[in-house]
C-alpha distance (Angstrom), angle and dihedral (degrees) to the residues before:
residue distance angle dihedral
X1 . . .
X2 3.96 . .
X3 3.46 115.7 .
X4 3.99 113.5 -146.4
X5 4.18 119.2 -163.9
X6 3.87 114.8 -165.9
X7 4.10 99.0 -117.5
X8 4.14 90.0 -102.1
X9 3.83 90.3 43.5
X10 4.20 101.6 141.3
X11 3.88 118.7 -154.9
X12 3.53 111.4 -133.1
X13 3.80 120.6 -127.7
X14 4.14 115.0 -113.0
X15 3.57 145.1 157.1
X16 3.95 115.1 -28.4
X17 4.25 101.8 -35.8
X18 3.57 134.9 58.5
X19 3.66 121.5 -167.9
X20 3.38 122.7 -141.3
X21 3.87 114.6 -119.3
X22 4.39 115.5 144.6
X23 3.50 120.0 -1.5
X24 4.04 123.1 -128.7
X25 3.60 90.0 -133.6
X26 3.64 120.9 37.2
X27 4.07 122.4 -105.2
X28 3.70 119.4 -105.9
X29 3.77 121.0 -165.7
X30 4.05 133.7 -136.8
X31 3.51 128.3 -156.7
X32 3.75 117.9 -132.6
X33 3.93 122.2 -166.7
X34 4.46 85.3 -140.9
X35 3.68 108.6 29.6
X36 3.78 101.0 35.6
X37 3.71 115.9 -132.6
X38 4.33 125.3 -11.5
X39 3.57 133.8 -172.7
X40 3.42 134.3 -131.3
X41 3.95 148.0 171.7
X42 3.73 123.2 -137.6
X43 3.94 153.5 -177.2
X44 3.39 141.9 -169.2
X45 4.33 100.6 12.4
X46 3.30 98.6 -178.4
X47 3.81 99.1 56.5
X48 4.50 113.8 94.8
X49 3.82 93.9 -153.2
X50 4.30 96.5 82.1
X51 3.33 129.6 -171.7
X52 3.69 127.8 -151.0
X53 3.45 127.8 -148.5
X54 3.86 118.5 -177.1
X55 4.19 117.1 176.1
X56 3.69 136.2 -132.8
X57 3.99 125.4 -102.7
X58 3.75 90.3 -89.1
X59 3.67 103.7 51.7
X60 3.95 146.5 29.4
X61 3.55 143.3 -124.1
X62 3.77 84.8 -83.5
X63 3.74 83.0 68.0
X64 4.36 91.5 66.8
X65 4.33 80.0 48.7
X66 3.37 108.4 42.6
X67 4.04 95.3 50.7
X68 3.70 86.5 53.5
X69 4.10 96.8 -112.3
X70 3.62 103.9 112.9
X71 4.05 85.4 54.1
X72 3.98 94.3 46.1
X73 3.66 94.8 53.0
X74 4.04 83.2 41.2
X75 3.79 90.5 58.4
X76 4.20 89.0 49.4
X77 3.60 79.3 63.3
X78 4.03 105.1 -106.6
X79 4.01 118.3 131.8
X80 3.24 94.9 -109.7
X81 4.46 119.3 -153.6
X82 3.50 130.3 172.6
X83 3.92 119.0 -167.3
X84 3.51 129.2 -146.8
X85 4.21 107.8 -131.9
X86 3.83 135.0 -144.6
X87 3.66 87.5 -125.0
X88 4.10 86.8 -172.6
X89 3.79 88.2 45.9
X90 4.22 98.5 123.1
X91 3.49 110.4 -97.8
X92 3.89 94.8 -121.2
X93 4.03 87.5 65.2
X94 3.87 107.6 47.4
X95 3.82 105.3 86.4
X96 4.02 77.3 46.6
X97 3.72 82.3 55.1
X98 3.77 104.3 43.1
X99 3.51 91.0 48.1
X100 3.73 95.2 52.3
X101 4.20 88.1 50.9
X102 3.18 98.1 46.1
X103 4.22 103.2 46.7
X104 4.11 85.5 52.1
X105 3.98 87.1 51.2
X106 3.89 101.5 39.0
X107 4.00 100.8 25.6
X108 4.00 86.7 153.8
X109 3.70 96.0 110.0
X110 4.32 84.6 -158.0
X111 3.05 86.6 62.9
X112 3.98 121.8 113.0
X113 3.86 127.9 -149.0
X114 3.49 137.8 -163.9
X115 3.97 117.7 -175.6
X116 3.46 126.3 -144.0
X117 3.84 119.8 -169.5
X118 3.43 135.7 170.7
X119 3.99 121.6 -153.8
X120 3.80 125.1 -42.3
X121 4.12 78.0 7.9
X122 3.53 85.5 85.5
X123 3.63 96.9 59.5
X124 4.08 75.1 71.0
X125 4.06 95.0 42.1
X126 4.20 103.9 41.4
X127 3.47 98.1 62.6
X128 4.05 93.1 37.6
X129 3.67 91.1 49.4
X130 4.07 94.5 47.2
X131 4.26 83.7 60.6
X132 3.86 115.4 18.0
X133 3.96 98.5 87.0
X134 3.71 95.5 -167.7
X135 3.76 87.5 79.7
X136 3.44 112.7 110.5
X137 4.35 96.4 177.1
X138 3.51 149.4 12.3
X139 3.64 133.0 -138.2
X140 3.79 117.3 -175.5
X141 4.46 114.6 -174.7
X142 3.63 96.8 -166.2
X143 3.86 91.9 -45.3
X144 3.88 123.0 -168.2
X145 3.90 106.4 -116.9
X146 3.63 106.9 -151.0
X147 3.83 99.4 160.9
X148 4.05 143.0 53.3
X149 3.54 135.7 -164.0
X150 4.09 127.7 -162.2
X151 3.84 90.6 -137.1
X152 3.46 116.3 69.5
X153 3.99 119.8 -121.8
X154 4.33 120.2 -128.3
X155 3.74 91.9 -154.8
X156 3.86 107.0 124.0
X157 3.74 104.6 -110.2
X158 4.09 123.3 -156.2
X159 3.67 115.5 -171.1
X160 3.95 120.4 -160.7
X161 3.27 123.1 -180.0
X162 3.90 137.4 156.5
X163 3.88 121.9 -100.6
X164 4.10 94.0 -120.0
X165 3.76 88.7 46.3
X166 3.97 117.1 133.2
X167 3.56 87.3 -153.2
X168 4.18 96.0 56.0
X169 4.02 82.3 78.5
X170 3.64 103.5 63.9
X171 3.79 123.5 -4.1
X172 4.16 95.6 67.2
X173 3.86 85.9 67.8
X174 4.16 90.0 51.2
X175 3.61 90.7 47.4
X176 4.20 87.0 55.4
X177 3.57 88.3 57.5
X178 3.34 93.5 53.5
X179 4.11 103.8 42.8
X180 3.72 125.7 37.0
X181 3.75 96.5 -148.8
X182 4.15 113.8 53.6
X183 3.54 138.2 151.6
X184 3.68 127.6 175.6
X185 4.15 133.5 -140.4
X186 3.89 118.3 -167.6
X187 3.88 112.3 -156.5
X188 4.21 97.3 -142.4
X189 3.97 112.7 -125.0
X190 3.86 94.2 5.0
X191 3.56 130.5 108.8
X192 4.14 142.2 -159.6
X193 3.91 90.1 -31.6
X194 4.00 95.0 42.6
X195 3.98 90.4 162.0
X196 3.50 105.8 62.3
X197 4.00 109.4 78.1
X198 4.01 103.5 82.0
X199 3.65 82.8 -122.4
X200 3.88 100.3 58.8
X201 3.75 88.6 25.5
X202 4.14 86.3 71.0
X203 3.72 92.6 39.5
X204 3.75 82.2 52.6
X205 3.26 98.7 57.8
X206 3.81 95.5 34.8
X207 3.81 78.4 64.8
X208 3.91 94.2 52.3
X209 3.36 90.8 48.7
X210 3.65 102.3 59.5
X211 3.86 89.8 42.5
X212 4.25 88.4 57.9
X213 3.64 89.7 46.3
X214 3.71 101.3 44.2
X215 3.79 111.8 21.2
X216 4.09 107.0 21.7
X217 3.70 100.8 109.6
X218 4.12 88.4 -138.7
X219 4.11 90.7 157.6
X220 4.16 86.4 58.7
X221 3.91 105.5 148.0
X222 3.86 111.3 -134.3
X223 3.51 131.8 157.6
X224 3.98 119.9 -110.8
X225 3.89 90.7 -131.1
X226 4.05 82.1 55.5
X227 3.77 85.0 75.1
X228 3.99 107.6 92.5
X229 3.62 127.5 136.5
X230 4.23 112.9 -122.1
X231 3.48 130.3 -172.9
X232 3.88 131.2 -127.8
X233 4.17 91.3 28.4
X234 3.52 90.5 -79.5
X235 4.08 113.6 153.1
X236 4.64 104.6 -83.5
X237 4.08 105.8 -106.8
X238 3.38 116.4 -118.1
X239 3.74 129.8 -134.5
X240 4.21 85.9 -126.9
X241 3.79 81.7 60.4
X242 3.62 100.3 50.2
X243 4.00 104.5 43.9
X244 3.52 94.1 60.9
X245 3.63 87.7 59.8
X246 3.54 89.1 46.5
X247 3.79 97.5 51.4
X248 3.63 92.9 51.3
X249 3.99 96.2 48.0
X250 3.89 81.3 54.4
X251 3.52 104.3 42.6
X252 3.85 87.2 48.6
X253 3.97 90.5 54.5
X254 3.95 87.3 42.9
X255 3.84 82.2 62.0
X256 3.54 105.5 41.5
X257 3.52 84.7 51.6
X258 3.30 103.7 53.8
X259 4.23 91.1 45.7
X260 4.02 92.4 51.3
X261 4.12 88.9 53.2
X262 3.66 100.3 42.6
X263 4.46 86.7 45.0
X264 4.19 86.1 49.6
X265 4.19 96.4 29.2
X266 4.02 80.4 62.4
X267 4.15 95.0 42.8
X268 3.17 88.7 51.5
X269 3.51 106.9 52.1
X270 3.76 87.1 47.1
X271 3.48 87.8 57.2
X272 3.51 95.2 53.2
X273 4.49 95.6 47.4
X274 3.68 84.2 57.8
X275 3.76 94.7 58.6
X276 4.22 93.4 42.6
């Protein structure tokens, strides 16, 4: 059986899962030299501070739109983007992914970002926000933490999650051992998707809001030459990185050079007494 929608059809918001039918905002599309082409929905382009909004398994960036977020956080005044994910991409390549999106959609490298992502979205976001140093703040909603790193991470970390959530019980202590600065927010009677519900969804993004305002580091310092795309999620090399390398492969070759022609200068002007 076919299913037909009149174009303006709405879906209407119940229990725990939204599906996504036609988006508030219309879908623009990126080109990406890897992954081919990805869609996206966006407010507010002109703004530096971005937000990031990347969905759960069940959902899509329509999701972040059609519950109304994406536009409250757009009328705060943040550029506000939500990305559509592979969700069978292999787990290996997604912060190779996410960081190949989002540098052809924010190539300003002033520009600021704080992610937010809600459960296997931040198989995308953890390794992205462990290397991209233009983000400012991280927002996890009940995100699935698949990695771990020795060194701790000074991103500002806000964890949400709903009060029935499985998750609640463990992950919030892994996420500690992985960010120096974390708070956590329990949504009360919600659980994996606590954003949803119009009800939680404001309280959500009441929330989000006070975590952009208060903890987002938007003044963070970083140099422009800082801003470099690298594959695999590994942490963007900086030019202040590479010239010392540089100056000491030349200062070596300086010095090789100079022993090899004063060792053959002398040869051959020994050499040349014996023939005189």
């Amino acid at each position: 059986m076919i299913l037909l929608l009149p174009v303006n059809a709405r879906p209407k918001i119940s229990g725990s899962i939204l599906r996504s039918y036609v988006p508030q905002n219309d879908l623009k599309f990126v080109e990406t030299e890897e992954f081919g082409e990805v869609s996206y929905i966006e407010y507010n382009q002109k703004n530096k501070n971005v937000v990031i909004f990347l969905h759960g398994s069940r959902f899509s960036a329509d999701t972040w739109d059609t519950t109304g977020i994406l536009k409250r956080i757009h009328n705060h005044g943040y550029r506000s983007i939500a990305i559509n994910l592979p969700i069978t991409l292999h787990i290996e390549q997604r912060g190779t992914f996410l960081f190949d999106v989002v540098n052809n959609i924010v190539d300003d490298p002033k520009s600021r970002i704080v992610v937010v992502a809600a459960s296997v979205g931040a198989t995308f976001a953890t390794p992205y926000v462990m290397g991209e140093r233009r983000v400012v703040g991280y927002v996890s909603v009940g995100g699935i933490l698949v990695e771990k790193r020795g060194s701790k991470n000074n991103v500002p970390l806000l964890m949400i999650y709903g009060e029935n959530d499985r998750l609640l019980r463990s992950d919030p202590v892994k996420y500690r051992e992985m960010f120096r600065d974390t708070r956590l927010r329990v949504i009360e009677n919600e659980g994996h998707a606590c954003y949803i519900k119009p009800e939680s969804s404001r309280i959500f993004t009441s929330y989000l809001l006070d975590f952009l305002s208060s903890r987002a580091q938007w003044d963070k310092n970083i140099a422009p030459s800082s801003f470099k795309f690298q594959k695999r999620g590994t942490s963007p090399t900086t030019e202040s990185e590479i010239t010392p390398l540089y100056l000491f492969f030349f200062a070596s070759c300086v010095t090789i050079g100079l022993f090899l022609w004063r060792k053959y200068s002398k040869r051959f002007k020994l050499n040349k007494s014996n023939y005189q």
